[in-house]
C-alpha positions in Angstrom: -74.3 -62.6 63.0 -77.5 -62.8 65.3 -78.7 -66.5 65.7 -82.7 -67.3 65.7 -82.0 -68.0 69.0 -80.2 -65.2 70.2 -83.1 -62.8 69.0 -85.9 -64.7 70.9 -83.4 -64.9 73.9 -86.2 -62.7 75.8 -89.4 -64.6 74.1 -91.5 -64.0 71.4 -91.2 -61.1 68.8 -93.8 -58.8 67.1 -93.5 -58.8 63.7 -94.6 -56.9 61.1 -98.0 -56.5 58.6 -98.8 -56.6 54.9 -96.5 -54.7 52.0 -98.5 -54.9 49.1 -101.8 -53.6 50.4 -100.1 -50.5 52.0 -98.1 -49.9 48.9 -101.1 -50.1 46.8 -102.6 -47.1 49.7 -99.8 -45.3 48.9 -100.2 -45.4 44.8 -99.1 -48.8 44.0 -101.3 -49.5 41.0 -102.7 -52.7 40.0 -100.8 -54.9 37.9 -97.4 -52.8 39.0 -94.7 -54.4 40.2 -94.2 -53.8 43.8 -90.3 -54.6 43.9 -89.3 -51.9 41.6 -90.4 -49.4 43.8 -87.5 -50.3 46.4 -86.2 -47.7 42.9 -88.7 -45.8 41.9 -90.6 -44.9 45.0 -87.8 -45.2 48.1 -89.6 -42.8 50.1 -93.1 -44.9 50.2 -91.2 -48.1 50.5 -89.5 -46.6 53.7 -92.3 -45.6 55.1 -93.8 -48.7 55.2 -91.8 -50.4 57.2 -91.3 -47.4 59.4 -94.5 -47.0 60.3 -94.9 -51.2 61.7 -91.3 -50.3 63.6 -93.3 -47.3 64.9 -96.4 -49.8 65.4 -94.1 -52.0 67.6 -92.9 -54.6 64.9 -89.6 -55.7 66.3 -89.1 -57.9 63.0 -89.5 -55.9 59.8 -89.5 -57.6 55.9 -88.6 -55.9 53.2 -90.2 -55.3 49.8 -88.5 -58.2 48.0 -91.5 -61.0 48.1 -91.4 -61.1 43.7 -87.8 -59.6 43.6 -86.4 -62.8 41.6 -85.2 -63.2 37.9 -88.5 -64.9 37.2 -91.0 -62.3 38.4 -88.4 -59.2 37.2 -87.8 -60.7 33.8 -92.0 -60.8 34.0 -91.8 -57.2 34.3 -88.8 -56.0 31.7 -86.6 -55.6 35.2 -84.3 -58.9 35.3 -81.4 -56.1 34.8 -82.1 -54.5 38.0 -82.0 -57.7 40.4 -79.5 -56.9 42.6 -80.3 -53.1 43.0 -83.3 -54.2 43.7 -83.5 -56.6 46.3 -80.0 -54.7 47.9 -81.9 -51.4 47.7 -85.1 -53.5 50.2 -83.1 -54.7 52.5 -81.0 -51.3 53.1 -84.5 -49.1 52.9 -86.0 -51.6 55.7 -82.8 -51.4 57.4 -82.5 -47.2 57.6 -86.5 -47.7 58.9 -85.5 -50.3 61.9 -83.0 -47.8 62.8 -81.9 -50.6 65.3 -85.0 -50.8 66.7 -85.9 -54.1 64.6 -84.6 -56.6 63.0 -84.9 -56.8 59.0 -85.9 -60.1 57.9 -85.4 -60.5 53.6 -88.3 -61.6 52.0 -88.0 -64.4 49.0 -91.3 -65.7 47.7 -92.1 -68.7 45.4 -90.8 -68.5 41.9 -94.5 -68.6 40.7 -93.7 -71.6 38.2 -94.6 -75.1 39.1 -92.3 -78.1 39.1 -94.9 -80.5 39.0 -96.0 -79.2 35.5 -92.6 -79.0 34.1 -93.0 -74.9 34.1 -89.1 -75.2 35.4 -86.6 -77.3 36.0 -84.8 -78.0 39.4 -81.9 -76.7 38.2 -82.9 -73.6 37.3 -85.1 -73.2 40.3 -81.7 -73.4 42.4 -80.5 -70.4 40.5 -83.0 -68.2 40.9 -83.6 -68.5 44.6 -79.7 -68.7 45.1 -79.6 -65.5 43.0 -81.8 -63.8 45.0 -80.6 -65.2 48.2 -77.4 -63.8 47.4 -78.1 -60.4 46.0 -80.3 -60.1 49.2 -77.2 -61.3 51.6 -75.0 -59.1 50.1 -76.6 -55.7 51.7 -76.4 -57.7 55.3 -80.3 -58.1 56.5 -80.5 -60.4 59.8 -81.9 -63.1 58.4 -84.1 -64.5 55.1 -87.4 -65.5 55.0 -88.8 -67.9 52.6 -92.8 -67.0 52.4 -96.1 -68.2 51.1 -94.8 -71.8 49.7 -97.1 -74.4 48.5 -94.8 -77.1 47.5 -92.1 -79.1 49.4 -89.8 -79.5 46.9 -89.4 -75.8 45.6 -89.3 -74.9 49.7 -86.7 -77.2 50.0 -84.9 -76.1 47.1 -85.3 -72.5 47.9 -83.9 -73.5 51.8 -81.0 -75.3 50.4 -79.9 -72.2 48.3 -80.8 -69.6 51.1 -78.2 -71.5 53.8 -76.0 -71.2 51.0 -75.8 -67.7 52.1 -74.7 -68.6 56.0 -77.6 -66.5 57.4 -80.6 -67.7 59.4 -83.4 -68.4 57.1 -87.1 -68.9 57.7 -89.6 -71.4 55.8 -93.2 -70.2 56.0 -96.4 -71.8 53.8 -99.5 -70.9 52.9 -102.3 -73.3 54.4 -105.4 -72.4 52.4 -106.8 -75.5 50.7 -108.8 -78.9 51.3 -112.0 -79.3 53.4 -110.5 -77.7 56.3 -108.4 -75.6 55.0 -105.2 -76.9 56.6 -102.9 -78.0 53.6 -101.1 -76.2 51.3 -102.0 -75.6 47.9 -100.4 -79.3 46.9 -101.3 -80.8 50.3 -99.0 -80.5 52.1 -100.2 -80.6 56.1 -98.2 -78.0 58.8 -96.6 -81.0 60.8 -95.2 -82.6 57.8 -94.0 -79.0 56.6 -92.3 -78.3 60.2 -90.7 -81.9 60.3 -89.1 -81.2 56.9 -88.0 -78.1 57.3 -86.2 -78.7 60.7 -84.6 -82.0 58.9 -83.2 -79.9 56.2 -81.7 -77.1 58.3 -84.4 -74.7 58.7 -83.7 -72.2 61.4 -87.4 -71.6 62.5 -90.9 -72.9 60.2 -94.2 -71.0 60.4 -97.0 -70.2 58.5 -98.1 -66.8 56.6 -101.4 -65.9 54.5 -104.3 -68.2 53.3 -106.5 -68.1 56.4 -107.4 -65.7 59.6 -105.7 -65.5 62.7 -108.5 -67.6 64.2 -107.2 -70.6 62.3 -103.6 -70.0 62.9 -103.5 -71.6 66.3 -104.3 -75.0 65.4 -102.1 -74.9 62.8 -99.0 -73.6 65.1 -99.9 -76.1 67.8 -99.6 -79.2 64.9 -96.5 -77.5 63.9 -95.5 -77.8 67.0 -96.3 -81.6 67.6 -93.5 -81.9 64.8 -90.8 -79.6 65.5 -89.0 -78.1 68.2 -88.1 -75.0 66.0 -89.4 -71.1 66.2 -92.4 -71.0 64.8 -93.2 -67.6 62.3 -96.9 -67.0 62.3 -98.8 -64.4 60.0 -102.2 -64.3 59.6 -104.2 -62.5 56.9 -107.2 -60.2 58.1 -109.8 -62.4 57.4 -110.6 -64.2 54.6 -111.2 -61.1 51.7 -114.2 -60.2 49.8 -114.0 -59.0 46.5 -115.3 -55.6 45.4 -115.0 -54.0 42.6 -112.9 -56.6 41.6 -110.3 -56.0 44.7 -109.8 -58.6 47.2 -111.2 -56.4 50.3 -110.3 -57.6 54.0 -112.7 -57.1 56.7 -111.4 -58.2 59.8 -110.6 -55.4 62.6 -107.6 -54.9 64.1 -108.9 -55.3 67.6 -110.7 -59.2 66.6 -107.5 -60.1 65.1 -105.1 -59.2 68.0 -108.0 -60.9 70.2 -106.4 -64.5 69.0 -103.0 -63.3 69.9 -102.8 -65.6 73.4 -104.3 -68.6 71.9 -101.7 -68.2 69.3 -98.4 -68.0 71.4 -99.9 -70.7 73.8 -99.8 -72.7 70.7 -96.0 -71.9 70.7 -95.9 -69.2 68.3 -92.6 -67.4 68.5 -93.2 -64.5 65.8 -96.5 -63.5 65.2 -97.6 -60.6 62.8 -100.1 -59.7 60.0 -100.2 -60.9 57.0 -102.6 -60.2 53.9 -104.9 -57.1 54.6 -103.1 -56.0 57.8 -101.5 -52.7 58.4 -99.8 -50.9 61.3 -102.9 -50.5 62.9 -103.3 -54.1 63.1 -99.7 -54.7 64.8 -100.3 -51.7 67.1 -103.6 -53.9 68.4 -101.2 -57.2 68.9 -98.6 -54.9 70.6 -101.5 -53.7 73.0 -102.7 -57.2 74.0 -99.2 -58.4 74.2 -97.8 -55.7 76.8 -101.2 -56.7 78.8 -99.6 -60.1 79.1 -96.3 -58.9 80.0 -94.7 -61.2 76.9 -93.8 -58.7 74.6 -89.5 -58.7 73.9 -88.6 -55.2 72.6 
């Protein structure tokens, strides 16, 4: 197994861009879940993540980000679980072609402890169900994305090491006056001193904001911890037309931010929300003009 470490041994890596917005280009419907297409729809879902590898991503996800028994059971899918989160990981896996590494995606469970929507207890299962169904088709590492709350993030952490692979804890700073804390306020240095207290292999942030916040918040991360830090911007903050959240930002202004961001310490930076392979091809651009991009 690769270590964190091992993989930045040559400095920082590209990642990769949204999922669900280039699903939905490719026919995703509203309302659909995006998961069960790892199933239905293996050819799009490869496609995806070929096309950031083709980009430059050197860290790919996979289409797993609602693929717990929560979200599935949601859906009429709990049944399918393990195919599907097994069947992300090895379609993200035949795109990398050993070109990048495949990061498993686990998002929040979408229930809220603080108003007794779920139990600890039952919280634990589901992320260590997921965790496990996930680990059992190999990817390089886990990634815990878009959390709000401490506790479920530290729940979800403790049942991802379970697994013995590298795991990731990234939140989603998108409320208060500034826009810096989490859904429950939480603030990024408190979230990056947890996490590297409870055996986080690398912190970061993803969604809620555009790259042109994202510095500030790596560089407080990085007052707190001395792990990697995983940033992901959105593209802008969206409008919404037609009733569709609609990003605006340009590749080319968003891959502008890219050297404030790793002077802040970033050591993964890709697209979140809105982005595409468009969007990591302009971050590869600006980062072989600084001679810091690890292939």
């Amino acid at each position: 197994m690769t270590t964190i470490g091992e993989m930045l041994a040559q400095g920082p890596l590209l990642t990769d861009g949204a999922w669900g917005t280039q699903l939905q280009a490719n026919g995703l419907a509203m309302g659909d879940c995006p998961d069960v297409w790892n199933l239905t729809h293996p050819d799009a879902v490869r496609a995806v993540a070929a096309a950031y590898v083709d980009a430059g991503s050197r860290v790919v996800l996979t289409n797993t980000f609602r693929a717990n028994a929560i979200a599935l059971g949601d859906y009429g899918h709990a049944d399918d679980l393990v195919r599907v989160n097994q069947h992300g990981v090895m379609l993200s896996r035949e795109a990398a072609a050993g070109k990048a590494y495949v990061f498993a995606s686990i998002g929040p469970s979408g229930k809220l402890l603080v108003m007794g929507d779920v139990s600890r207890d039952d919280l634990r299962r589901v992320f260590a169900q997921q965790a496990e169904a996930l680990a059992g088709a190999a990817p390089d590492a886990l990634l815990l994305e878009t959390f709000s709350d401490l506790d479920e993030a530290l729940i979800a952490l403790d049942a991802a090491k379970s697994t013995g692979l590298p795991v990731v804890v990234s939140f989603a700073f998108d409320s208060g006056k500034q826009r810096d804390r989490t859904m429950t306020g939480l603030r990024p240095e408190d979230a990056a001193r947890v996490m590297q207290e409870a055996g986080a292999d690398a912190v970061g942030a993803n969604c809620g904001n555009g790259m042109e916040a994202f510095p500030a918040v790596c560089a407080r991360m990085r007052t707190a911890s001395t792990l990697p830090l995983w940033m992901k911007a959105n593209a802008g903050m969206p409008q919404m037309v037609d009733g569709r959240a609609v990003y605006v930002e340009e590749a080319v202004s968003f891959a502008a931010h890219l050297p404030g961001l790793l002077q802040a310490g970033a050591s993964f930076v890709g697209g979140c929300c809105g982005t595409s392979p468009a969007f990591v091809a302009a971050l590869a651009a600006v980062w072989r003009e600084g001679a810091c991009v690890s292939a």
